[in-house]
C-alpha positions in Angstrom: -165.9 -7.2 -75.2 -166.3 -4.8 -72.6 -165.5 -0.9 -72.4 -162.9 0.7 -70.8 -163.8 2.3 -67.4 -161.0 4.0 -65.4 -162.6 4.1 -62.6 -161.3 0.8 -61.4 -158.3 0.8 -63.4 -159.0 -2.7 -64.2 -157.9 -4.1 -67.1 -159.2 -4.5 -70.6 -158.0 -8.0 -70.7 -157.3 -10.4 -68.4 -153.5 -9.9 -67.3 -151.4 -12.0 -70.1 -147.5 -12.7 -70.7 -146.6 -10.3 -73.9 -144.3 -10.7 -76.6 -143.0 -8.1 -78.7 -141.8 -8.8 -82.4 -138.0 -10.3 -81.3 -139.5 -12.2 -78.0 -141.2 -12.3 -74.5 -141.4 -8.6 -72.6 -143.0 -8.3 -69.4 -147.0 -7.4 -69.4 -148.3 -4.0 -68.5 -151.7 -4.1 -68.0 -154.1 -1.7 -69.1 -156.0 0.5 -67.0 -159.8 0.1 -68.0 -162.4 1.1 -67.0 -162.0 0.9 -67.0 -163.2 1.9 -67.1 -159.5 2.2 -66.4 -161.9 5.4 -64.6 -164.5 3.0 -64.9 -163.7 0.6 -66.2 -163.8 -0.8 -67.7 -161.4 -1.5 -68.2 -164.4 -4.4 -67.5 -163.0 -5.3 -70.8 -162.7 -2.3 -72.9 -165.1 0.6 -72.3 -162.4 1.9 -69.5 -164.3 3.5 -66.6 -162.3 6.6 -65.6 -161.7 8.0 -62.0 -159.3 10.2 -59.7 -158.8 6.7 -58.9 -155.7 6.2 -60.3 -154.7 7.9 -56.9 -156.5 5.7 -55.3 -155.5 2.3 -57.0 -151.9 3.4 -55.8 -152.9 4.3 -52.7 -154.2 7.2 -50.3 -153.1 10.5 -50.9 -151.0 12.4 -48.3 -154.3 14.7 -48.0 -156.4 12.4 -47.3 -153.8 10.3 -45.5 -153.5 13.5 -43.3 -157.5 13.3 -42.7 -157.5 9.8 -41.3 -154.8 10.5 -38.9 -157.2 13.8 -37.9 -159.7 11.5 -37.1 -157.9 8.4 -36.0 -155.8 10.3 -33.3 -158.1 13.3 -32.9 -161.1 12.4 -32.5 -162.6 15.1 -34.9 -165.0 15.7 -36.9 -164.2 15.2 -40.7 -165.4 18.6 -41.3 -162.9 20.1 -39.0 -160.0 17.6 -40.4 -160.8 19.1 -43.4 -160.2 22.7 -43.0 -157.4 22.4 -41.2 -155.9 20.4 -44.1 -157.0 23.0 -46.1 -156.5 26.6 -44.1 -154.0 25.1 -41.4 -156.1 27.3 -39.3 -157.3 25.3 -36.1 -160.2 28.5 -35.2 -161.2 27.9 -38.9 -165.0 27.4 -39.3 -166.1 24.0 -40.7 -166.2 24.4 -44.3 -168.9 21.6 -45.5 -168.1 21.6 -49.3 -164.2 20.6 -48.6 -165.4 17.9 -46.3 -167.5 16.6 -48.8 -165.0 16.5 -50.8 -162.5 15.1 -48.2 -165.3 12.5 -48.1 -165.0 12.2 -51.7 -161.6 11.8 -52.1 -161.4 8.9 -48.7 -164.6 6.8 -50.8 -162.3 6.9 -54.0 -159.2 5.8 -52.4 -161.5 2.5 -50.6 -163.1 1.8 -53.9 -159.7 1.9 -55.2 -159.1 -1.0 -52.9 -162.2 -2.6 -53.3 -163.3 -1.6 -49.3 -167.1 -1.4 -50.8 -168.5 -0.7 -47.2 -166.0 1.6 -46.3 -166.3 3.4 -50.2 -170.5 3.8 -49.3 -170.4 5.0 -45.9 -167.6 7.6 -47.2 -169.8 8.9 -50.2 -173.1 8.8 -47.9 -170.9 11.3 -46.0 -170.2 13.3 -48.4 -173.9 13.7 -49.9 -175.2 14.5 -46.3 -172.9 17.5 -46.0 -173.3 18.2 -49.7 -176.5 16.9 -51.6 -175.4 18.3 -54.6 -171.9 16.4 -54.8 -171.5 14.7 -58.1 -168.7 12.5 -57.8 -170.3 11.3 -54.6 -172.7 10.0 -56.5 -170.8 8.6 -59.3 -169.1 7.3 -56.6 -172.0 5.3 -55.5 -172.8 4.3 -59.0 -169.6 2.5 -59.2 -170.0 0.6 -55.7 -173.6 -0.8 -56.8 -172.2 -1.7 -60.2 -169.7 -4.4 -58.8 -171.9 -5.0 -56.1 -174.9 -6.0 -59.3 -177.4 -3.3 -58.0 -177.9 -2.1 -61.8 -181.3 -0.1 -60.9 -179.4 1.6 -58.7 -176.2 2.0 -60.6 -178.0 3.2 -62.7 -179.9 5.5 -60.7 -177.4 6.9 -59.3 -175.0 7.4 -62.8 -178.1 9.6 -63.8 -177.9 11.6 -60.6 -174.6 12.4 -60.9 -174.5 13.6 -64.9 -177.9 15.6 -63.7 -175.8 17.0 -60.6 -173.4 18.0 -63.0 -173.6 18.1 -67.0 -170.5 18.5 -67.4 -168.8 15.8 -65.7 -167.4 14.1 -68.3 -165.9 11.0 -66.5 -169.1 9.8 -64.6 -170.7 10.4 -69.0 -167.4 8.0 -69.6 -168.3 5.3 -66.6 -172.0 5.6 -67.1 -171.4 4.6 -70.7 -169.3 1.6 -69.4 -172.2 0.2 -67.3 -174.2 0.7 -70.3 -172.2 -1.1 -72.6 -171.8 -3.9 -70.2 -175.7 -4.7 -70.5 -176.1 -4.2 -74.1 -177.5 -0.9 -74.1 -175.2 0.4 -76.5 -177.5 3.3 -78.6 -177.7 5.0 -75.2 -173.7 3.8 -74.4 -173.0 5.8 -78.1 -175.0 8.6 -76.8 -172.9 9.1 -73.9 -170.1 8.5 -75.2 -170.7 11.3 -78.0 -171.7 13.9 -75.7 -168.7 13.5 -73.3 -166.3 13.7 -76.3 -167.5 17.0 -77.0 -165.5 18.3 -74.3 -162.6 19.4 -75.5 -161.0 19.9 -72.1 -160.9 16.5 -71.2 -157.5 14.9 -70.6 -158.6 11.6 -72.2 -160.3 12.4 -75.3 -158.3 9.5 -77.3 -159.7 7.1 -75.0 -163.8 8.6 -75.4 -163.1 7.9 -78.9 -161.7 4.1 -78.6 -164.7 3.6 -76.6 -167.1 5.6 -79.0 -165.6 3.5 -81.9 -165.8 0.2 -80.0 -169.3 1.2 -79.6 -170.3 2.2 -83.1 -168.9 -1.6 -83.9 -171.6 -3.1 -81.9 -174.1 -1.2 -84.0 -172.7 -2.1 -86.8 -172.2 1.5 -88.0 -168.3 0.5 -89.3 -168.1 3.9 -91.3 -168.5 5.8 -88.5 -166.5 3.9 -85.9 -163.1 4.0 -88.0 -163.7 7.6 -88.1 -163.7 7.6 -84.6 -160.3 5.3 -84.1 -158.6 7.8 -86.6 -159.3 10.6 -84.5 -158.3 8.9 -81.1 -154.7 8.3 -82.5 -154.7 11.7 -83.7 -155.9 13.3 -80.1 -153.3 10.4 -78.9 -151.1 8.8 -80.4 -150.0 6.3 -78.0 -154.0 5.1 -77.5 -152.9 1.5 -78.1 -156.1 -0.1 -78.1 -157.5 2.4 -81.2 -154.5 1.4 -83.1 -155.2 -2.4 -83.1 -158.6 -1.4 -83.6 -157.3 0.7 -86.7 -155.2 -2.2 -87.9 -158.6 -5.0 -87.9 -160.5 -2.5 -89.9 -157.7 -1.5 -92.7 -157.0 -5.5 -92.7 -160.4 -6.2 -93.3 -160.6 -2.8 -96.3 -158.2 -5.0 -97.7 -155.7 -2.4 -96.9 -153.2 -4.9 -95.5 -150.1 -1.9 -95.6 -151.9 0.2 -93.7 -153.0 -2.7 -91.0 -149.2 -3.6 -90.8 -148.6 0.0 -90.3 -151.4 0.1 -87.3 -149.8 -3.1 -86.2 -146.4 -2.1 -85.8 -147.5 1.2 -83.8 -149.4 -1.2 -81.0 -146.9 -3.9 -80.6 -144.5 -0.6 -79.7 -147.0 0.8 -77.5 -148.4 -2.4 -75.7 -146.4 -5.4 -76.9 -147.9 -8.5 -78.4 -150.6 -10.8 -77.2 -152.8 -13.8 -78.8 -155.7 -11.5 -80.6 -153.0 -9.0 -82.3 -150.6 -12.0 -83.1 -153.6 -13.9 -85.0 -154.1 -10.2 -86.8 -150.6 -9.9 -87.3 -150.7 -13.4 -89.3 -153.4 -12.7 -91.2 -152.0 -9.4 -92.3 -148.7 -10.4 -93.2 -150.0 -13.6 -95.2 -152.1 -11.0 -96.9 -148.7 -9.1 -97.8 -147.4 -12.0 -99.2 -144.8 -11.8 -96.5 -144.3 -15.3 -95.4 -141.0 -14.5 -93.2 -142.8 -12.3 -91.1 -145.9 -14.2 -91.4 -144.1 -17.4 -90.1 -142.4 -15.0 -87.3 -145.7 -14.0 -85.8 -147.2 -18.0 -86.1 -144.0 -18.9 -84.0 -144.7 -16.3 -81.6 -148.6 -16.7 -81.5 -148.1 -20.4 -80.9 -145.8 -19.6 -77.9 -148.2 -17.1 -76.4 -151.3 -19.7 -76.5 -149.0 -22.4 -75.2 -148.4 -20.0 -72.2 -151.7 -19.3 -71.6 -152.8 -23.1 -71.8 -150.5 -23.6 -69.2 -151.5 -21.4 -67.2 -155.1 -22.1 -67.4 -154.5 -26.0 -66.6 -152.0 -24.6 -63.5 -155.2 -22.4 -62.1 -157.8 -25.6 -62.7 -158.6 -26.9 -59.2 
C-alpha cells in the first residue's frame, strides 16, 4: 500500500467496477498521489499538485503562452507579460515566466510528456533559481523516471526553497513511503499538517495515519483518521480506514457506521466488501452479512475476468 500523491492524480487503486449496497455503480477513481498531487495516489500516499489542471488539460493561460510562442516567435518571458499586463512595451518580468514555465511543466507532466515537463522546469530555474515548484517539479519527473537520488535531491531542494510548501512536504512523503522510509515519510507528513491553511488537510491526515500503521504506532494513527473525517468528512479513504480499526477494537457498530459513510462516498469494492462481511457477521447480522458475500463474490468474479481478458 502506497500513499496518496496528487501530483499525478493517479489512483490509489487500480481502476475497479464498484458496487454500492443495492448493486453495480460506475467507478470513480481516486485521485492519488497521488499523490492524487503526488501521488500517489501510487497507491495511497496521494502526491498533490496544481496538476489537477493539468490532468484535464492546459489552462487558457498557459494555452495563451504556447500560441505566443508557436505563432510569435517570442520569447516566453515576453509571452508572459503580456498574458499578464496585456502591455506589448511591458519589460520582461522573469519571476512570471518562471512561473509560466511552471505552470507549462505541470500541464506535460500532467500528460506524462517527461521531456517536455524537464526542459519546461529547467526553464523556469534558469530565470528563477529560487523557484520551488520547479523543483518539486523535477522531483516528480525523476521519481517515475526511477532516478530516486535525484528525486530525492531535488524534493529537498524544493522544501529548502520554500518551508512552507506544503504539497512538495505531501509528495516528498509519497516517494518516501514508496521506499520504506516511513519515520522520515511520518515526519513530513506531521510537519505539513501543521498548516492549517492547507486546502487538503483531511487527506495529510489519511496519509499520516496510513503511515503511523506501518510503524505500528495504531494509537496514534486512528487518532489521526478521526481527525481527517472531522477536517473532511467526505475523505473516503480515512473512513474505511476508520471502519478496519473499530472492527478490529471489536467495536463492530461503530465499523458498520464507518462502513456505511465510504460505500456513500466511494461505492463498494473487494477490500471494503470482505470488511463489510466480517463486520456484519460480527453483528450477528446474517441478512446483511449474506448481502455483502453476494456482492463481494460478484466484484471478484468481475475482476477475474478481467484479469484473464488482459492475459496475453
Amino acid at each position: 500500500m502506497s500513499l496518496h500523491s496528487r501530483e499525478d492524480c493517479m489512483p490509489s487503486r487500480l481502476p475497479r467496477h464498484r458496487t454500492n449496497e443495492h448493486g453495480p455503480v460506475a467507478h470513480h477513481s481516486v485521485a492519488q498521489g497521488t499523490v492524487a498531487h503526488g501521488t500517489v495516489t501510487q497507491g495511497p500516499c496521494q502526491h498533490d499538485s496544481h496538476t489537477r489542471t493539468a490532468a484535464r488539460g492546459i489552462t487558457r493561460r498557459t494555452r495563451a503562452l504556447l500560441l505566443c510562442l508557436g505563432f510569435a516567435g517570442l520569447t516566453l518571458a515576453g509571452c508572459a507579460t503580456r498574458v499578464e499586463t496585456n502591455d506589448p512595451y511591458a519589460p520582461p518580468d522573469d519571476n512570471k515566466a518562471s512561473n509560466a514555465y511552471v505552470e507549462l511543466g505541470e500541464a506535460y507532466l500532467g500528460r506524462n510528456q517527461l521531456q517536455r515537463a524537464d526542459s519546461a522546469f529547467q526553464k523556469a530555474l534558469k530565470l528563477q533559481s529560487s523557484n520551488a515548484e520547479a523543483k518539486a517539479g523535477l522531483a516528480m519527473i525523476y521519481q517515475r523516471q526511477g532516478e530516486n537520488v535525484l528525486a530525492d535531491d531535488y524534493f529537498n531542494q524544493a522544501i529548502s526553497s520554500d518551508p512552507s510548501f506544503t504539497r512538495a512536504r505531501n509528495n516528498y512523503a509519497a516517494f518516501l513511503y514508496s521506499r520504506g522510509e516511513y519515520v522520515e515519510a511520518c515526519r513530513q507528513l506531521e510537519i505539513a499538517a501543521e498548516d492549517l491553511t492547507y486546502d487538503n488537510r483531511g487527506q495529510l491526515y489519511t496519509n499520516l495515519g496510513r503511515c503511523q500503521m506501518q510503524l505500528g504506532k495504531t494509537s496514534e494513527a486512528a487518532k489521526s483518521f478521526e481527525r481527517a473525517v472531522k477536517i473532511n468528512p467526505r475523505e473516503s479513504e480515512a473512513w474505511l480506514a476508520v471502519a478496519r480499526m473499530s472492527h478490529d477494537a471489536g467495536d463492530n457498530d461503530a465499523a458498520q457506521s464507518a462502513l456505511s459513510r465510504y460505500f456513500r462516498l466511494a461505492g463498494t469494492d473487494s477490500d471494503s466488501l470482505a470488511l463489510a462481511v466480517d463486520v456484519a457477521t460480527a453483528r450477528g447480522d446474517s441478512r446483511l452479512a449474506d448481502l455483502y458475500s453476494r456482492q463481494l463474490e460478484q466484484v471478484m468474479t468481475r475482476e477475474s475476468g478481467r484479469a484473464v481478458i488482459r492475459t496475453p
